[in-house]
C-alpha positions in Angstrom: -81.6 41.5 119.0 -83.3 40.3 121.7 -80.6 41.0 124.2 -80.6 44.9 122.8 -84.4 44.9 123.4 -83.6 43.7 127.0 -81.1 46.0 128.0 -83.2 49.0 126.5 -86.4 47.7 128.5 -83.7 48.1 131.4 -82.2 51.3 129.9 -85.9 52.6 129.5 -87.1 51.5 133.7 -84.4 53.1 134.9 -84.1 56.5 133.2 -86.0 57.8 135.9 -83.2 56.9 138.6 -80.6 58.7 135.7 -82.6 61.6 135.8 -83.3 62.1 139.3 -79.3 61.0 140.3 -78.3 64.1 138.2 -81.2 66.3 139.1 -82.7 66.6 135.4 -85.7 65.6 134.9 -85.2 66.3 130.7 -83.0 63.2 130.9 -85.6 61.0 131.3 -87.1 61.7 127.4 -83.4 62.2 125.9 -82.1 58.4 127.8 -85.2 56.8 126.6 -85.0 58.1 123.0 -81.0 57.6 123.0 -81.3 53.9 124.2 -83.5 53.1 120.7 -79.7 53.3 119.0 -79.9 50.0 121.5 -82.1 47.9 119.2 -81.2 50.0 115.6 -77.9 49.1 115.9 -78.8 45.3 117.1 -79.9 45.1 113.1 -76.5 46.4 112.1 -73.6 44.9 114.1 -74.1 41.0 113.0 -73.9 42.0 109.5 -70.9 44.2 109.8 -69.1 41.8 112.1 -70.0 39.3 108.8 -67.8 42.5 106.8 -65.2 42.8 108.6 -64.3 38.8 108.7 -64.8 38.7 105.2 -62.4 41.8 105.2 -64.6 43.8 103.5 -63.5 47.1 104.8 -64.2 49.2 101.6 -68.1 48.4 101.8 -67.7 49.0 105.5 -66.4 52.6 104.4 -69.2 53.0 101.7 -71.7 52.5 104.5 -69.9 54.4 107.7 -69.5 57.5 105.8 -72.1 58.1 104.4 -74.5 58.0 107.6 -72.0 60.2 109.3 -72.5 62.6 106.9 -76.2 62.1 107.2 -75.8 61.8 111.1 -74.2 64.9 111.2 -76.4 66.5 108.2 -79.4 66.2 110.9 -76.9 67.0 114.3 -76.0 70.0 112.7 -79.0 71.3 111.0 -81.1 70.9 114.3 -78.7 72.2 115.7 -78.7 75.3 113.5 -82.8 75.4 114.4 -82.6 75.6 118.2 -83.4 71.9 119.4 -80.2 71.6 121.6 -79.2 68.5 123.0 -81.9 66.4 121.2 -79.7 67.5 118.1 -77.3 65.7 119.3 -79.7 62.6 120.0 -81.2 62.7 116.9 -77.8 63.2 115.3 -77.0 59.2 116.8 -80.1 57.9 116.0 -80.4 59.2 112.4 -76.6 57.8 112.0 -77.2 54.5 113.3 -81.1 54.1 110.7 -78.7 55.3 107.7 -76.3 52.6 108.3 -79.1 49.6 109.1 -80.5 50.8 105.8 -77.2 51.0 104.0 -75.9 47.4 105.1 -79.2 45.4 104.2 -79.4 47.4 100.9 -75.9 46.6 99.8 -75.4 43.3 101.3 -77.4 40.1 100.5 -76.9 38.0 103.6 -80.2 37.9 105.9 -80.4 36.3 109.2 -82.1 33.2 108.8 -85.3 32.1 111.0 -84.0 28.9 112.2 -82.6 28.6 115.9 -80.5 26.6 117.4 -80.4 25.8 121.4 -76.9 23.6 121.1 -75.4 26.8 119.0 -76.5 29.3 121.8 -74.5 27.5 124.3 -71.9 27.1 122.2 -71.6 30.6 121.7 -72.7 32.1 124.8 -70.2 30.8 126.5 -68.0 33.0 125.3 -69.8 35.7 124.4 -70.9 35.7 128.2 -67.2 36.1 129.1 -66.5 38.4 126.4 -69.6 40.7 127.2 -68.7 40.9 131.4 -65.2 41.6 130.7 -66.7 44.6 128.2 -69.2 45.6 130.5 -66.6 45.8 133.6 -64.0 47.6 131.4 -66.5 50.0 130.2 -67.7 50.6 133.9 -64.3 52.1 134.7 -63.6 53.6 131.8 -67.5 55.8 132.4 -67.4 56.0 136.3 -65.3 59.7 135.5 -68.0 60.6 133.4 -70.2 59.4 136.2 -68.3 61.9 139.2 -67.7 64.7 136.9 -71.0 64.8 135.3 -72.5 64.3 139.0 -70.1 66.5 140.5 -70.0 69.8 138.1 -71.3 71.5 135.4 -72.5 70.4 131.6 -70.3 72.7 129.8 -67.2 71.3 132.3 -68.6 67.9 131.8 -68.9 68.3 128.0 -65.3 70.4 128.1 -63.5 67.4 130.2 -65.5 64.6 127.4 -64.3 66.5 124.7 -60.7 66.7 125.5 -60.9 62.9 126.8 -61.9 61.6 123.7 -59.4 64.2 121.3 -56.7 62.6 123.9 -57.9 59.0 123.0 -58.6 59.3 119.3 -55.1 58.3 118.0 -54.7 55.1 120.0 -58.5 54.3 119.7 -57.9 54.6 115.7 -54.5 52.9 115.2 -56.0 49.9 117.8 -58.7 49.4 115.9 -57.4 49.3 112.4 -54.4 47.0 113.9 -57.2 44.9 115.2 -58.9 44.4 112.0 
């Protein structure tokens, strides 16, 4: 939680730079409301890491679907009323408050309030390693979303996304239920 709420404060100083590197000043309001997924999903991805080492998938299922539906329910009917892209940003955000809300409803483990320094270290020390190796990876995999969204258009930036992530779909699914 605490490193979500520091990577949004970052997220949130430099939306500025974003929008003026693109020349849109609109991105400044649709990066800073995005990046709250930063600290929604913060309350979700502890508990469903707890699911899926318990190999709980079908609760997992019970709780992705339905705020995908409800996601979607609120992408599309914006959508449908003229808001444009904030549909889309609303669309994330309402998905990622369903599932926080659907996970601590039908799970009973809480976070506790105790902390523990000598756990930290024990754990940061690989998460560190884990989260720069992430961070790099994700870096290259974005820097052609970076160039082509810098370089050209938004419909050829959301055509080229598109057809990237239809490519990817099969071996992003079959890794990650191989993975689990």
């Amino acid at each position: 939680l605490v490193g979500s709420v520091v990577m949004y404060l970052l997220l949130f100083l430099t939306a500025p730079l974003v929008a003026h590197f693109y020349n849109e000043s609109k991105l400044v309001d649709l990066v800073r409301v995005v990046g709250l997924s930063l600290i929604v999903s913060a309350f979700y991805n502890v508990q469903n890491a707890r699911l899926t080492k318990n190999m709980e998938f079908k609760l997992q299922v019970l709780i992705q679907v339905p705020a995908t539906v409800v996601g979607g329910g609120i992408g599309v009917g914006m959508a449908y009323l003229n808001y444009g892209v904030w549909s889309l940003v609303v669309m994330q955000l309402g998905s990622a408050i369903c599932a926080v809300l659907l996970i601590w409803f039908l799970t009973n483990w809480r976070p506790s309030y105790f902390f523990s320094w000598a756990k930290l270290k024990a754990h940061f020390s690989f998460g560190f390693k884990m989260l720069m190796a992430n961070s790099i990876n994700s870096v290259f995999e974005d820097l052609y979303n970076v160039i082509i969204g810098k370089n050209f258009s938004a419909s050829q930036m959301a055509l080229y996304t598109r057809a990237n992530s239809l490519k990817q779909m099969p071996g992003t699914n079959v890794t990650a239920a191989i993975s689990r």
